[in-house]
N, CA, C and O atoms as a GROMACS GRO file, in nm:
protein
  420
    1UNK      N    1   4.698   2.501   0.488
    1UNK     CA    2   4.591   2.578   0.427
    1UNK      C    3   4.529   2.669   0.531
    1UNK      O    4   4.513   2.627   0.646
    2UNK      N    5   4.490   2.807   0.492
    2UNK     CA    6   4.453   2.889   0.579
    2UNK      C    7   4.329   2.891   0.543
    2UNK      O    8   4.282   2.804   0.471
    3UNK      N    9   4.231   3.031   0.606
    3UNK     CA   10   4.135   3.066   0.549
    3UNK      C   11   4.093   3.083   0.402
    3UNK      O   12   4.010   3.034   0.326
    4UNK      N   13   4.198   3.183   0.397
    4UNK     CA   14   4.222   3.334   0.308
    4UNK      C   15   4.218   3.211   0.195
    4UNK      O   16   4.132   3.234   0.110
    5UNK      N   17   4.294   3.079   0.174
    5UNK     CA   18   4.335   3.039   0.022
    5UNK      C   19   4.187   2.944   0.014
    5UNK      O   20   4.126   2.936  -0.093
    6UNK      N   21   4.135   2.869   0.146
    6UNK     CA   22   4.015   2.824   0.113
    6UNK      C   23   3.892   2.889   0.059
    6UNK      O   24   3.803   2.828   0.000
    7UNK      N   25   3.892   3.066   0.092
    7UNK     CA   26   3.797   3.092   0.098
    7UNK      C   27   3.824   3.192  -0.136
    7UNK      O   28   3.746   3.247  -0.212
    8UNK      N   29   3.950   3.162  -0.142
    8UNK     CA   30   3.974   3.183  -0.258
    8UNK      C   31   3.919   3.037  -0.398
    8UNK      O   32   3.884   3.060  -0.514
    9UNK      N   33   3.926   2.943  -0.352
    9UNK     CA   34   3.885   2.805  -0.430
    9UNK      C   35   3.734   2.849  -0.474
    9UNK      O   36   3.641   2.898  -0.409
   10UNK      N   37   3.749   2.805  -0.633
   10UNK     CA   38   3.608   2.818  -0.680
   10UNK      C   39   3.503   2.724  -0.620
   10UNK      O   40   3.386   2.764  -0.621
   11UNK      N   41   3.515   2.672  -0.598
   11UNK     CA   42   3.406   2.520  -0.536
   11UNK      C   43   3.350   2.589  -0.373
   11UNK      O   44   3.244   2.568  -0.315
   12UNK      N   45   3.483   2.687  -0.324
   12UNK     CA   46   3.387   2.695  -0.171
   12UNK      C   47   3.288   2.834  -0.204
   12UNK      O   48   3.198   2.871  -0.128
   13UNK      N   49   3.324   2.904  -0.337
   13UNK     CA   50   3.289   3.036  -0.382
   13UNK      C   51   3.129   2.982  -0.430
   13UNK      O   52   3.029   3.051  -0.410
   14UNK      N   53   3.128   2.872  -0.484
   14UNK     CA   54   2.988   2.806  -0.556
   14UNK      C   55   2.928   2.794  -0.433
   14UNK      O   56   2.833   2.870  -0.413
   15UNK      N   57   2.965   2.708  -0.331
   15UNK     CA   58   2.888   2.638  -0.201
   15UNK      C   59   2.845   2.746  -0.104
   15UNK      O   60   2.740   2.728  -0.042
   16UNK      N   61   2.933   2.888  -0.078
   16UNK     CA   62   2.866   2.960  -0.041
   16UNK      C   63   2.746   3.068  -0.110
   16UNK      O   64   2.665   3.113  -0.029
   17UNK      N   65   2.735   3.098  -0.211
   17UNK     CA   66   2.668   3.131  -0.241
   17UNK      C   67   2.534   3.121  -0.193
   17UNK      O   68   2.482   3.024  -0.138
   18UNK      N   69   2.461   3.288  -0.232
   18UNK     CA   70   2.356   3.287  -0.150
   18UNK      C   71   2.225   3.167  -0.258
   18UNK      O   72   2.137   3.092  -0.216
   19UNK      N   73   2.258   3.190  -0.365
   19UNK     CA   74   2.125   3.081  -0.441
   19UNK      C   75   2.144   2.968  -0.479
   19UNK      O   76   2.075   2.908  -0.562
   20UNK      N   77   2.280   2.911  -0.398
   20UNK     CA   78   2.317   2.755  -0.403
   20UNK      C   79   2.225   2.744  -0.257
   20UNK      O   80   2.115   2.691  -0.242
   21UNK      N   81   2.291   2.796  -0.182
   21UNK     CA   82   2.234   2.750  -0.016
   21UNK      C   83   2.105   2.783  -0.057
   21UNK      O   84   2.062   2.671  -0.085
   22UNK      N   85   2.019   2.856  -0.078
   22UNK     CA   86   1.862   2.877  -0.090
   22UNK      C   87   1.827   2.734  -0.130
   22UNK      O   88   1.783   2.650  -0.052
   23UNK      N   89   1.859   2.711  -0.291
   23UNK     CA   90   1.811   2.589  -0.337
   23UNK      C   91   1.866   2.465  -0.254
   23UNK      O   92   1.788   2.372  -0.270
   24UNK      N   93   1.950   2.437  -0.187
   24UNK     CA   94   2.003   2.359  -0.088
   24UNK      C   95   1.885   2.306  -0.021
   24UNK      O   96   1.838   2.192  -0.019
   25UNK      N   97   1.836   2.445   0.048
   25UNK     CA   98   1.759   2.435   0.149
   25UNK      C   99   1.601   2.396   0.122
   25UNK      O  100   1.519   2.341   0.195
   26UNK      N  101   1.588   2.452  -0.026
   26UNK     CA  102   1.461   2.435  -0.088
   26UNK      C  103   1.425   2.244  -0.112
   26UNK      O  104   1.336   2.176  -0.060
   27UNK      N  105   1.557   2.198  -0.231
   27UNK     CA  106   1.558   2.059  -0.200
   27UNK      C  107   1.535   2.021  -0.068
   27UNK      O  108   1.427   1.979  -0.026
   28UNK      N  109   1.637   2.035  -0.002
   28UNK     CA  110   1.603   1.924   0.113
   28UNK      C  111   1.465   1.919   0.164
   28UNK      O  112   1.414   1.808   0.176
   29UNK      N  113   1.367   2.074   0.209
   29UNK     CA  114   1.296   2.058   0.245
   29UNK      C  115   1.166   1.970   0.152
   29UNK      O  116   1.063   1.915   0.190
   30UNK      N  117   1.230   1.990   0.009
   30UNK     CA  118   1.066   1.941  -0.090
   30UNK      C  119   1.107   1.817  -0.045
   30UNK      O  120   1.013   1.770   0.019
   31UNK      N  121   1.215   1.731  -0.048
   31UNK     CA  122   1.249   1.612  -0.018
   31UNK      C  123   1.160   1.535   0.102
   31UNK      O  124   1.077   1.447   0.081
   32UNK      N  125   1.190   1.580   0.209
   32UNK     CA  126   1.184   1.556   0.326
   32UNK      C  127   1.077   1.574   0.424
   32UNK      O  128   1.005   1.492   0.482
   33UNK      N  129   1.084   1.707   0.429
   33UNK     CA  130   0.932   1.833   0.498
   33UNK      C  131   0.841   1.857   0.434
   33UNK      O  132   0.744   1.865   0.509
   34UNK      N  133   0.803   1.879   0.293
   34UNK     CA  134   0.689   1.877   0.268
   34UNK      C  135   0.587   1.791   0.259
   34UNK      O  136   0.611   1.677   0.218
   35UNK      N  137   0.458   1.830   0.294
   35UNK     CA  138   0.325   1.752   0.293
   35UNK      C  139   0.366   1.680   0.152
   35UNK      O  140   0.420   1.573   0.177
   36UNK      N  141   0.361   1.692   0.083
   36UNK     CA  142   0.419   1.627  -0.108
   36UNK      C  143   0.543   1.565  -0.073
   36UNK      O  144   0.612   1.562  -0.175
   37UNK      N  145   0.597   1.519   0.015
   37UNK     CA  146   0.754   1.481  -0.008
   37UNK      C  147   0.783   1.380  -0.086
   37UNK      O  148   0.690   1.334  -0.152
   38UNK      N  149   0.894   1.327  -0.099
   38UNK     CA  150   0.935   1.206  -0.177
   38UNK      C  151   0.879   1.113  -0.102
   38UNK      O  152   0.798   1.036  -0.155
   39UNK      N  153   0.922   1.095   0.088
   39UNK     CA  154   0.908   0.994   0.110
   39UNK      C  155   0.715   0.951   0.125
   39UNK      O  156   0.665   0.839   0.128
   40UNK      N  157   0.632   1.112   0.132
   40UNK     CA  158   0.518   1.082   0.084
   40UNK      C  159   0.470   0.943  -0.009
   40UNK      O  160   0.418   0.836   0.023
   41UNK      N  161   0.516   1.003  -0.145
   41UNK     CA  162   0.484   0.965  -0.238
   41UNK      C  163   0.519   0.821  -0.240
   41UNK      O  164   0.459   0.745  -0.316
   42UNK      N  165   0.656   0.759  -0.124
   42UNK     CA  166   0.662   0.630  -0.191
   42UNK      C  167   0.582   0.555  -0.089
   42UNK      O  168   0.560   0.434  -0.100
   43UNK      N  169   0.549   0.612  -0.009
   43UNK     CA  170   0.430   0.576   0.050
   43UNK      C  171   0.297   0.493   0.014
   43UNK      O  172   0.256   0.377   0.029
   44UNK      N  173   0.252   0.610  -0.040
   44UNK     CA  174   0.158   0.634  -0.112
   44UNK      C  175   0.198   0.496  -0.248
   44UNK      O  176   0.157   0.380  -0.246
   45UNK      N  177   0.230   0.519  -0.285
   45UNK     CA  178   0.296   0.385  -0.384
   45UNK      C  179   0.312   0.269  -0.348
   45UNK      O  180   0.281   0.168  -0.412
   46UNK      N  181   0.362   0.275  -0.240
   46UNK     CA  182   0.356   0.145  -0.164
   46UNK      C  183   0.195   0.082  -0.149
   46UNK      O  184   0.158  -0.035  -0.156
   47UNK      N  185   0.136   0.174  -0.133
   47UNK     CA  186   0.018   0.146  -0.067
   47UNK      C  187  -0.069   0.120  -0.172
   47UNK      O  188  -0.140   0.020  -0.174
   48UNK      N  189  -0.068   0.220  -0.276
   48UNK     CA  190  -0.138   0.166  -0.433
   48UNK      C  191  -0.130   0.046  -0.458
   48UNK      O  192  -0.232  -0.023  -0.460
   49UNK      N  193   0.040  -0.024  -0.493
   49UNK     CA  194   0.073  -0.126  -0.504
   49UNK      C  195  -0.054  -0.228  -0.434
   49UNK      O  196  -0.138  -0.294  -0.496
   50UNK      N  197  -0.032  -0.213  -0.267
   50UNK     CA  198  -0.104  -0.309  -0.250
   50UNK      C  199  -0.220  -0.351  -0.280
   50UNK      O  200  -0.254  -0.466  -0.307
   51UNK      N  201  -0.309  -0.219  -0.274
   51UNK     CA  202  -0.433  -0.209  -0.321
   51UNK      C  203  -0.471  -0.261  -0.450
   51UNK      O  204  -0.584  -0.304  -0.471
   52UNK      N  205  -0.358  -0.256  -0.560
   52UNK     CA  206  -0.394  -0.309  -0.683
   52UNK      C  207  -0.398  -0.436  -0.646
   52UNK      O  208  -0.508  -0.491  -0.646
   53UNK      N  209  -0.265  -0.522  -0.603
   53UNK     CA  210  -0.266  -0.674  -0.560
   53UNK      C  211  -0.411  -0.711  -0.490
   53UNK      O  212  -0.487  -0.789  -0.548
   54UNK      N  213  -0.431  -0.677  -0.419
   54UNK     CA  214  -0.581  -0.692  -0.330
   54UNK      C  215  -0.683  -0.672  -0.458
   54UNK      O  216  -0.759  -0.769  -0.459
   55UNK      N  217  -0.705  -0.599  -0.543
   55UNK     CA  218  -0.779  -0.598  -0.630
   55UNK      C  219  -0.781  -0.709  -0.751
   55UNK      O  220  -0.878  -0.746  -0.816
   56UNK      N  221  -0.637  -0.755  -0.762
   56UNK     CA  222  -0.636  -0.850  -0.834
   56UNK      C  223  -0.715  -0.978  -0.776
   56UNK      O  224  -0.807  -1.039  -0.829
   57UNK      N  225  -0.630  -1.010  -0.605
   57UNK     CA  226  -0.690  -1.109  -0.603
   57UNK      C  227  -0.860  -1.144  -0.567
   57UNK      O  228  -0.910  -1.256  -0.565
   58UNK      N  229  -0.929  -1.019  -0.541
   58UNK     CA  230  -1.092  -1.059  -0.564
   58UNK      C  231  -1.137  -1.043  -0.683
   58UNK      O  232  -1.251  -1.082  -0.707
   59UNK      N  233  -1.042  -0.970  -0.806
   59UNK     CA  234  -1.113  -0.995  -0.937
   59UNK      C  235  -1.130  -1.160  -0.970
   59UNK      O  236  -1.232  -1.211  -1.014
   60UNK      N  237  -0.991  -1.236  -0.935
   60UNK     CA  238  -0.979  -1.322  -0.977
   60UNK      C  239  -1.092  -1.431  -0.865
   60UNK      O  240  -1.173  -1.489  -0.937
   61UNK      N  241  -1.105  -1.454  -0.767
   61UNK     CA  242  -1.207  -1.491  -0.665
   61UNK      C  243  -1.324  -1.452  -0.740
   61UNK      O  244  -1.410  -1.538  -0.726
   62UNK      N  245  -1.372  -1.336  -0.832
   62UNK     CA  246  -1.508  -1.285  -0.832
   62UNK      C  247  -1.508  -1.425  -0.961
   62UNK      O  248  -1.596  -1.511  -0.962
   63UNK      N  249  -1.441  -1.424  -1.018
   63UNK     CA  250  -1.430  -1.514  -1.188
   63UNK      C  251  -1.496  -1.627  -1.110
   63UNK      O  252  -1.615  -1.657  -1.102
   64UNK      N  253  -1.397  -1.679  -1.060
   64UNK     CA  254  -1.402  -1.810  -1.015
   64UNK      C  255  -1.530  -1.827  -0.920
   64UNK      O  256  -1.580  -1.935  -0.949
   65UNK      N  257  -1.573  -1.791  -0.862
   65UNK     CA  258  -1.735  -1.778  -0.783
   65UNK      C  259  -1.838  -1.763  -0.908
   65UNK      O  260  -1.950  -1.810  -0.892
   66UNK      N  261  -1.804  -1.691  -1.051
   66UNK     CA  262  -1.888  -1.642  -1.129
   66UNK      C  263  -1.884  -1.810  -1.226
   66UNK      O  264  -1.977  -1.855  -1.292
   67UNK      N  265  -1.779  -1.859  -1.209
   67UNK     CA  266  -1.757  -1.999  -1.254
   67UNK      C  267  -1.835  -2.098  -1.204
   67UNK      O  268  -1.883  -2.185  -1.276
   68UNK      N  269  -1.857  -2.090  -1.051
   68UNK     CA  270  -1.921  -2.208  -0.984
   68UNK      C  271  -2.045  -2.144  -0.987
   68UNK      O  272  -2.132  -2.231  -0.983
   69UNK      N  273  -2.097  -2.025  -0.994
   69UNK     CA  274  -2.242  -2.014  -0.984
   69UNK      C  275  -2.306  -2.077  -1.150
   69UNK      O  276  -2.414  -2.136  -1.161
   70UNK      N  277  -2.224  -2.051  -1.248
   70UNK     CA  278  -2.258  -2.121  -1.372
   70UNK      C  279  -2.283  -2.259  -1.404
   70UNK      O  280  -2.351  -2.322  -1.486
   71UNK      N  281  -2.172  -2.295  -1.271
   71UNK     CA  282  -2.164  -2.451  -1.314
   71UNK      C  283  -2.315  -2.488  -1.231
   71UNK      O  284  -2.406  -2.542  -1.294
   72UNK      N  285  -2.326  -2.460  -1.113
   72UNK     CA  286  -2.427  -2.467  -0.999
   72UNK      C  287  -2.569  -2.436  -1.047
   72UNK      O  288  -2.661  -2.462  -0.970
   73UNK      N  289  -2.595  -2.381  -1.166
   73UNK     CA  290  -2.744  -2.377  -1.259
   73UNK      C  291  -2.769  -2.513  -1.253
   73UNK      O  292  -2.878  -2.540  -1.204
   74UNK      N  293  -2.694  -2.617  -1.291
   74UNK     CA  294  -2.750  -2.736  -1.286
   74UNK      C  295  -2.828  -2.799  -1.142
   74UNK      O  296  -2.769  -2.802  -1.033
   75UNK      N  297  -2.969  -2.848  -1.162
   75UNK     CA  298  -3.015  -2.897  -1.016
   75UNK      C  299  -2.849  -3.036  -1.000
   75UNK      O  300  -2.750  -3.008  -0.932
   76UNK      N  301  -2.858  -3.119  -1.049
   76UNK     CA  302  -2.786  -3.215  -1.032
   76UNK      C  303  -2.633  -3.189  -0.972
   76UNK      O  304  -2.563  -3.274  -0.919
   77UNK      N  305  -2.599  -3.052  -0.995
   77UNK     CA  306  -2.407  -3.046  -1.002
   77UNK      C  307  -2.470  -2.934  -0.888
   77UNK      O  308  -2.370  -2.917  -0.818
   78UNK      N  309  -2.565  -2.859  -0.838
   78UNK     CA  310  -2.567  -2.774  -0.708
   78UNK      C  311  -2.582  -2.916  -0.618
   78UNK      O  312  -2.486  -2.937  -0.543
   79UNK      N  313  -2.665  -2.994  -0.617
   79UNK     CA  314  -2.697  -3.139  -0.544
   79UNK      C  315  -2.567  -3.178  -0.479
   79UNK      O  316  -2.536  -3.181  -0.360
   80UNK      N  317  -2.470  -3.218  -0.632
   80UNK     CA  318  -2.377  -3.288  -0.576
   80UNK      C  319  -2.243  -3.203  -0.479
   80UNK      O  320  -2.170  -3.251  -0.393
   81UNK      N  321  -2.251  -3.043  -0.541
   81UNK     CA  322  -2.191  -2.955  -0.457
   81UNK      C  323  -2.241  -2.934  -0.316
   81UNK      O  324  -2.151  -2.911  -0.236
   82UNK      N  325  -2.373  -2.937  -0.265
   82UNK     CA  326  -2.433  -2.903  -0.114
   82UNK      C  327  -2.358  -3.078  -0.086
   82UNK      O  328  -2.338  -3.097   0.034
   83UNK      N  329  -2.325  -3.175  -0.157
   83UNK     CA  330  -2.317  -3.302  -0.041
   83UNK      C  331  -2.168  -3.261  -0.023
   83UNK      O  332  -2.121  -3.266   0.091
   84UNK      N  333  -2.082  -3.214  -0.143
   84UNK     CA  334  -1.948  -3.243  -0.088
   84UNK      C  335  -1.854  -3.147   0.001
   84UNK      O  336  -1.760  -3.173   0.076
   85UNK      N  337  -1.928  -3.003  -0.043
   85UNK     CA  338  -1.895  -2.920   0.029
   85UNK      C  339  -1.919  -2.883   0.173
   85UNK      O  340  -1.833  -2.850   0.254
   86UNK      N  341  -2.077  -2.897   0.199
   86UNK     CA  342  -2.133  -2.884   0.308
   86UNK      C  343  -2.236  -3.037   0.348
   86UNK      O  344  -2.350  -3.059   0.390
   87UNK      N  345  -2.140  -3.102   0.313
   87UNK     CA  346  -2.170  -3.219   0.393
   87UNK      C  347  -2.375  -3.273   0.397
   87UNK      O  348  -2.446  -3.335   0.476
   88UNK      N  349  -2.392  -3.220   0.294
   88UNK     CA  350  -2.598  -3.225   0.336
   88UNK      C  351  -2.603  -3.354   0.296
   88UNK      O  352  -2.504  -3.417   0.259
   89UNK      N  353  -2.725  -3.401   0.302
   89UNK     CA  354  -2.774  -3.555   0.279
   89UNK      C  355  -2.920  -3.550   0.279
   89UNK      O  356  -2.975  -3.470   0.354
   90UNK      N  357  -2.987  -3.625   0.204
   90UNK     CA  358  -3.072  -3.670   0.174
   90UNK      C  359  -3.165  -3.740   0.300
   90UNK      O  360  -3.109  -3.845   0.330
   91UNK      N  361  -3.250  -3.725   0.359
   91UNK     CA  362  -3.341  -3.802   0.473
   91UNK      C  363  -3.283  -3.891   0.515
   91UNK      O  364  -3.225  -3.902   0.623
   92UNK      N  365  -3.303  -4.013   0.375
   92UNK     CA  366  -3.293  -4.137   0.399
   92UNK      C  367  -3.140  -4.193   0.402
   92UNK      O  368  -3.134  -4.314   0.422
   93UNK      N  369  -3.039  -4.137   0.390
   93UNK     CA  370  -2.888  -4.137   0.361
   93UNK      C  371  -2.811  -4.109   0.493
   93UNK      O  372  -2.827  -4.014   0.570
   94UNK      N  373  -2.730  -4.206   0.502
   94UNK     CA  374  -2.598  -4.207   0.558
   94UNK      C  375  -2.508  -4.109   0.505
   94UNK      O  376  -2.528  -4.046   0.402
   95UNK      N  377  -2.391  -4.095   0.592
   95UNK     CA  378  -2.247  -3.989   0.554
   95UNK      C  379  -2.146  -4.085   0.609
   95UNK      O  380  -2.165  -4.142   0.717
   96UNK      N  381  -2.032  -4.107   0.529
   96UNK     CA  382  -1.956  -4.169   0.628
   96UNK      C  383  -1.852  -4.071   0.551
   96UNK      O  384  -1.866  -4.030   0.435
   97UNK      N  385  -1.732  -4.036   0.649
   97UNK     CA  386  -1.622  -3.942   0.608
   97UNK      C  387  -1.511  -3.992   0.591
   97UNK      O  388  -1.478  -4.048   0.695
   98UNK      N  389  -1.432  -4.002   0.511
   98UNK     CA  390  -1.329  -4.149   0.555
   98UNK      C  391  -1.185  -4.046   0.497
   98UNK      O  392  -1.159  -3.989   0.390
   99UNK      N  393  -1.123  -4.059   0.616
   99UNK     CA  394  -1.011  -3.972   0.572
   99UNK      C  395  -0.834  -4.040   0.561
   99UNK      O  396  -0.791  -4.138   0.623
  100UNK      N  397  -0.786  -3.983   0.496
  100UNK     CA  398  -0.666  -4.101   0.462
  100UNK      C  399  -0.567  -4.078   0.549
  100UNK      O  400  -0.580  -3.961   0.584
  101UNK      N  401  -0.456  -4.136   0.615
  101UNK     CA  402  -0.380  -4.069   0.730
  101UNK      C  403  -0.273  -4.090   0.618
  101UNK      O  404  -0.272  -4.198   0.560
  102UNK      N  405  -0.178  -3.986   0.584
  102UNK     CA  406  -0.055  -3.952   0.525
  102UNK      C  407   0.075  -4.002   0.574
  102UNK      O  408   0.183  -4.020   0.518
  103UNK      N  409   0.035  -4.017   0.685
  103UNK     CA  410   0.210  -4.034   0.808
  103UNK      C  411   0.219  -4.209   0.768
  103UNK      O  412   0.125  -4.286   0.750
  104UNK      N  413   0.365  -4.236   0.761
  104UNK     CA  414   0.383  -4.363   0.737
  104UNK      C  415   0.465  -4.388   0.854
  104UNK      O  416   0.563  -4.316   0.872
  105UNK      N  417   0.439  -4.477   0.931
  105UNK     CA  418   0.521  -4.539   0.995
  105UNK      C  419   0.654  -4.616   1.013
  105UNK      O  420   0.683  -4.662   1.123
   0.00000   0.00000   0.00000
């Protein structure tokens, strides 16, 4: 194969062309180089993504806090929450902590 018969083939007649190569050049750059690019955008997507997940999980944290402050109206069930959570006690009261050891010998 010489020039002369390559440069006769319809396919190298398409590829040179002057408004194939323009748009060639146009893709690649929207692709790639532009401030807007693809890989922008999946970026950017990526990053939404997370932001939604992160949003899920303090919606769901806000419920559940909005749960214990309901339950916690009660004097009696805030009482028994300050002993078990944060350990408080009463004046006259002992604490003893008794913890179970898991490992079996």
């Amino acid at each position: 194969m010489n020039l002369k018969s390559i440069k006769n083939k319809p396919s190298f007649k398409i590829a040179t062309n002057i408004y194939v190569l323009i748009l060639t050049v146009f893709i690649i750059w929207m692709l790639f180089f532009d401030e807007n690019s693809y890989l922008t955008h999946r970026e950017f997507n990526k990053e939404i993504d997370e932001l939604n997940s992160w949003i899920d999980y303090h919606e769901k944290k806000i419920r559940k806090d909005k749960e214990t402050i309901q339950l916690l109206q009660d004097s009696l069930k805030l009482e028994r929450y300050a002993r078990e959570k944060y350990l408080m006690k009463k004046d006259n009261e002992d604490i003893y902590i008794i913890e179970f050891d898991t490992i079996k010998k």
